[in-house]
Residue, then its C-alpha position, 0 to 999 in steps of 0.5 A: x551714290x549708286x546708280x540702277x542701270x538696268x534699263x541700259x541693260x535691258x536695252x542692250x537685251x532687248x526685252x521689255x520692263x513687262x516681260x523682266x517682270x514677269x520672268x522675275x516674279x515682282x510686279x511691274x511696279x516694283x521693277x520700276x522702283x528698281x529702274x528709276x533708282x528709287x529703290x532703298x534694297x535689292x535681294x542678292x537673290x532678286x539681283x542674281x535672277x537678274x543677272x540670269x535673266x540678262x546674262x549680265x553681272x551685277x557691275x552692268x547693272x550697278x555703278x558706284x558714282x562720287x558725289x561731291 
C-alpha cells in the first residue's frame, strides 16, 4: 500500500493546505483527496510541482508499506 505523507511535509514546510493549493493550481479539495490518501492517481507532473513547491522528493511524500 502506498501511504501520501504530504501533510508531514508540509508541516515540516510550514505552509498551509490553502496556500499549496493555490500555488498548485487545484482546489483545496482536491489536495484533500491528495493528503487523506484517498487519491486513486497523481500526475508526475502535479508530484513534480510538489516536490518544487516544498523542496522535497517524491520518496518524502510518498512511502511503500506492507500489508500483510
Amino acid at each position: 500500500m502506498i501511504v501520501v505523507n504530504l501533510d508531514v511535509m508540509m508541516a515540516k514546510r510550514k505552509i498551509s493546505s490553502q496556500e499549496l493549493a493555490e500555488k498548485l493550481g487545484i482546489t483545496p479539495a482536491n489536495l484533500s483527496i491528495l493528503k487523506t490518501n484517498k487519491g486513486k492517481a497523481i500526475r508526475f507532473s502535479t508530484l513534480d510541482k510538489i516536490c518544487e513547491i516544498l523542496n522535497c522528493t517524491p520518496g518524502d511524500i510518498l512511502e511503500y508499506k506492507v500489508t500483510l
